[in-house]
N, C-alpha and C positions, 0 to 999 in steps of 0.2 A: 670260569666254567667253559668247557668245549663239548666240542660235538664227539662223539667217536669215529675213532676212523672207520670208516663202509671199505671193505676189498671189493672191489670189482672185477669179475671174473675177466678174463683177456680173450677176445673171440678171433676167431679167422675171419677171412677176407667172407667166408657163405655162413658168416651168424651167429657157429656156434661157440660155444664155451671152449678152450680148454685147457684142461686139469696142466698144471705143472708147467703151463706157459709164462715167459717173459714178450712182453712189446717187441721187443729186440730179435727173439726165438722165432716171432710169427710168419718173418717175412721169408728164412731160411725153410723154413716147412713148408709152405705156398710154393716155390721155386722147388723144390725137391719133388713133389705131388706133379707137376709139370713135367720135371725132366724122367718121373718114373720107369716110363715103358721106351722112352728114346735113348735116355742116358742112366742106366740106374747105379753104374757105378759114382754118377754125380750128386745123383738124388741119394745115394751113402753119404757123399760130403759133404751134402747141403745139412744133411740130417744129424750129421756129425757134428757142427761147427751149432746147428739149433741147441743139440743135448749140451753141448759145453756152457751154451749161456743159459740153459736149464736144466739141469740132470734128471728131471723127473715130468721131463715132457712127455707124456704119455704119447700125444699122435708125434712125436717126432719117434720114437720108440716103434710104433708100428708100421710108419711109412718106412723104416728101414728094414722092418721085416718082410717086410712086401717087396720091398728092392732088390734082397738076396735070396728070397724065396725062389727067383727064378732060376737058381742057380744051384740052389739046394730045399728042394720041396719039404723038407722035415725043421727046415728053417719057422715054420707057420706054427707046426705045433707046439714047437720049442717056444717059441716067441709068447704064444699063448699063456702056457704055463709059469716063464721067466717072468714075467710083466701083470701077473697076477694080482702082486701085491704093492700093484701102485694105487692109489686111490683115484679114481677116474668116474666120470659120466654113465649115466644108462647107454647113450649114445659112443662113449671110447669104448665100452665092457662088449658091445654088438661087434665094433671092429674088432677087436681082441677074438672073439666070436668066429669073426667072417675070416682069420687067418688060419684058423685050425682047421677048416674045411679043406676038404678037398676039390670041390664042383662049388665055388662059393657064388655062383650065379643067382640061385633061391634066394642064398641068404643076402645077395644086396638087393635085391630087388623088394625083400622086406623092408631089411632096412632105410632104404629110400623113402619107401610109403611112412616109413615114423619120422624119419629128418630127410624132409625134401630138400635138394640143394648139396647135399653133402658132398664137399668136393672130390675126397678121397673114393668115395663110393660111386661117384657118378664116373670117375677118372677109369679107375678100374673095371665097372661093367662098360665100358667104351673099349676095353683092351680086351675082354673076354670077348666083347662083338665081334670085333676085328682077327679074332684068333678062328671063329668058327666060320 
């Protein structure tokens, strides 16, 4: 007689879960989230090479929407809608959320106050700081 097997969700480096993560995917997302606003066409490749060793990375999906977003603003809402029907967190569905805005300032500074630490949200209101 055994035990079953337990999944254990795969967290980032700030705690949380996420959906459609491998071990492997996590550290390519981390480094993408980093090079987003310095380097975003890197933070593409970081995110690229994530979704390969997980096709259904959810936050690898949005950090790359977030990377061409600046290059083509209708990127955010697309991405939204595209990525819809991935299975993800209250926590990814908020990012999903905060790419379809337009002024998405409000909406991270919500989000924050639900997942404190969030890296991608903390990255990003640090970039909208620096833009005003």
């Amino acid at each position: 007689m055994g035990y079953p097997a337990v999944e254990r969700a795969v967290c980032g480096p700030d705690g949380w879960p996420l959906s459609g993560a491998t071990h492997g995917s996590v550290a390519h997302l981390d480094r993408a989230i980093g090079l987003l606003h310095s380097a975003p066409e890197d933070a593409v490749k970081g995110c690229g090479v994530a979704l390969r060793l997980a096709p259904c990375f959810v936050m690898a999906h949005i950090v790359m929407a977030h990377a061409l977003k600046d290059s083509d603003p209708a990127m955010g809402r697309a991405a939204n809608r595209l990525l819809a029907w991935l299975p993800a967190t209250d926590r990814e569905k908020s990012h999903l959320a905060i790419l379809g805005e337009r002024l998405p300032g409000p909406a991270l500074h919500h989000h924050l106050r639900r997942w404190p630490g969030d890296s991608l949200a903390s990255s990003l209101l640090r970039e909208e700081a620096a833009v005003i």
